[in-house]
Steps between C-alpha positions, in 0.01 A plus 500: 500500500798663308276615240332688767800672658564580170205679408483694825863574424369683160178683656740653800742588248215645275336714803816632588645633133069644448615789687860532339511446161311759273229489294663467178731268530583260254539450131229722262289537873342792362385325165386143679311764766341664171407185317272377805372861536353487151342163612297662767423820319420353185403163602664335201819385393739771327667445163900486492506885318286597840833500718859384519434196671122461372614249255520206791274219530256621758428238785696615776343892427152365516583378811662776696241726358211229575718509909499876459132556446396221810715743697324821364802637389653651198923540458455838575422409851861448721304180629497344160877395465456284825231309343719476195820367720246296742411290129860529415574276803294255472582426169879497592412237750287308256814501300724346734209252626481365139886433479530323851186262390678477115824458662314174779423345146866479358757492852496361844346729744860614631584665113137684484546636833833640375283638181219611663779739730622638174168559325355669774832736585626565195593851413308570209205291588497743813487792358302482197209360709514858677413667144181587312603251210341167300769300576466374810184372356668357225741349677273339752276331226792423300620272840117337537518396134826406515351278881192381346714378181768299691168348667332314188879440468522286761177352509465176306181512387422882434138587559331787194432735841907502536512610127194783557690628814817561361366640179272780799890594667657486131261752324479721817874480523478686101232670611762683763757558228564400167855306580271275680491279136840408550393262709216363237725328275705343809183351688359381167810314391597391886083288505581406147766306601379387788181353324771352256689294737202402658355411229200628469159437307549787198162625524491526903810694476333726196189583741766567789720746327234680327342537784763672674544741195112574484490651839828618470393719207175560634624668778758691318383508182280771467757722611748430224235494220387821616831637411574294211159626360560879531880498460582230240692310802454296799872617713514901505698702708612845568802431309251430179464801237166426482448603861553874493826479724855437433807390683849626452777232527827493425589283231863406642288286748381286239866354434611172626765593751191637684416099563832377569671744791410487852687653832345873507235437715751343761670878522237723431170327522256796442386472129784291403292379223630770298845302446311138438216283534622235755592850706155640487361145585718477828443834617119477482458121621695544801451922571250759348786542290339773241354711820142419461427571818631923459272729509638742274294753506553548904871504475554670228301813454626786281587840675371622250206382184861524226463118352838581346673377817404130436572508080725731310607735757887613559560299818722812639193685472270242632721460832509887550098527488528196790812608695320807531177412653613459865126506587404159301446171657717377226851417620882497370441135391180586330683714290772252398199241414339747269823601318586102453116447317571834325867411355317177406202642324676778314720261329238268396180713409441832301212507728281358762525104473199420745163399368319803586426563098307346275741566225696248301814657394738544765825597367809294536857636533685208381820743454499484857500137591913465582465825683202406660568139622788665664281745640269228609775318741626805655089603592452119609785498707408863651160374558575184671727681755241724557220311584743249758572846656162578583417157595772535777340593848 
């Protein structure tokens, strides 16, 4: 019965942000929109150099294309994103479904009621289901192969259909997205210890666990070789040379004070995982703490086409050219958010840092890093003050 007030809880919340929250909203919207757009027009899978985020694993695009098409429709059609939320939904409550039942297996019924709560209303669970994205997907296979694994678990005499089943959710679950083989060498050692204690016949437990892995890699496996075969490797990303694309990073993130402090996020939550990693993981598990849910391109529009007011203009000059346009939906606090990203971008970058270029060699100003980090707080702090101001009613 809860699971069904829970569920309704998610659709009602889902029909009433389909008319409030834009179309492209969410992390690389455009590019997960464009990867299941080349599915329908081309009707074949993309390569990673096809797109920035071409280089994922392609189940949950061949199936919001394959929900697309039933409906007749195409992204470009307004209709589209509530298919794409409508699937988004009920894979966020397949998600929580498979941690109440994994949760049943472990605790009394008490302790996976108390889970099931937090599974199905927290924060970031919430709002990534919203967005056009493979990993809700991900995450919701992740939970049935983590379900169906704590089954043969618990069951003294495992049957081979337990072993084919979870192999199905396991390569589907890498299928989604590649960090789905984390959980490979987990399950595999968690049954061989399990057929250890038990003690086992050695060739029963051979046929089991290869078993599993067959499927597993059948499902999956064509996918990776695929890559492997015309790339020289399995795991590429847009980070990858060998993509086309680059990323620029600053390499003071890399040290290991970046690992060790923690408190920003409690201040000045809004991409707080600038001053560590605990910071940017408690922002975004318990708030859309890096603003994936902004539509940029509605709140901040340019007065004018000048891209040097976002990176390497004077910031006097950039808050003249907005003071001065009385006429432009863009308010006083726009301004102050645009000057913040623009201090923050001029320090770090001789030029655009985005991955709208295929070229490899960004610049780096290291000569700038003390000067820059500085920079960096002072543009955080700006930021974060801004956005709590135009949260306020």
């Amino acid at each position: 019965m809860l699971l069904l007030m829970l569920a309704g809880l998610w659709l009602l919340l889902f029909w009433n942000n389909a008319r409030l929250l834009p179309f492209h909203a969410g992390f690389d919207s455009e590019e997960h929109l464009k990867y299941i757009n080349y599915i329908q027009e081309h009707r074949a899978l993309p390569l990673p150099t096809d797109g920035w985020e071409m280089y994922q694993p392609p189940l949950y695009y061949l199936i919001a294309s394959a929900s697309l098409s039933a409906c007749q429709l195409s992204i470009n059609d307004p209709t589209s994103i509530f298919v794409l939320r409508l699937l988004g939904a009920f894979l966020g409550i397949a998600q929580f479904v498979f941690v109440f039942l994994s949760l049943r297996l472990l605790f009394p019924a008490g302790t996976a009621f108390v889970g099931l709560l937090l599974a199905a209303f927290l924060p970031m669970h919430l709002y990534l289901a919203h967005y056009v994205t493979n990993e809700i997907l991900s995450a919701a296979l992740a939970t049935a192969a983590l379900y169906l694994c704590l089954r043969l678990l618990k069951s003294e005499t495992p049957r081979a259909s337990q072993f084919a089943w979870l192999g199905l959710a396991m390569g589907a679950a890498m299928l989604a997205k590649a960090t789905g083989i984390l959980l490979l060498p987990i399950v595999i050692a968690a049954i061989a210890a399990k057929l250890a204690v038990t003690r086992a016949p050695a060739a029963i437990s051979l046929r089991n666990i290869g078993l599993l892995l067959a499927i597993c890699f059948a499902v999956c496996g064509w996918h990776y070789a695929r890559i492997w075969l015309r790339f020289g490797t399995p795991l590429l990303g847009n980070w990858d040379v060998v993509s086309g694309f680059a990323w620029w990073q600053d390499p003071g993130y890399h040290t290991m004070a970046d690992y060790l402090r923690f408190g920003r996020s409690l201040v000045n939550p809004l991409f707080s995982g600038f001053s560590g990693f605990a910071d940017g993981i408690y922002s975004t598990l318990w708030g859309d703490g890096l603003c994936g849910g902004l539509s940029l391109d509605r709140r901040l529009e340019p007065a004018t086409d000048d891209r040097r007011l976002f990176v390497g203009a004077n910031s006097d000059d950039a808050g003249s050219r907005w003071r001065g346009r009385r006429d432009s939906p863009i308010h006083s606090k726009a301004f102050e958010r645009v000057a913040a990203i623009n201090r923050f971008l001029r320090c770090h970058c001789a030029r655009p840092c985005y991955h709208d270029s295929k070229r490899q060699d960004r610049p780096r100003r290291r000569s700038t890093q003390g000067r820059g980090s500085r920079s960096l707080e002072r543009s955080r702090a700006r930021l974060s003050r801004v956005e709590l101001e135009r949260a306020r009613p």
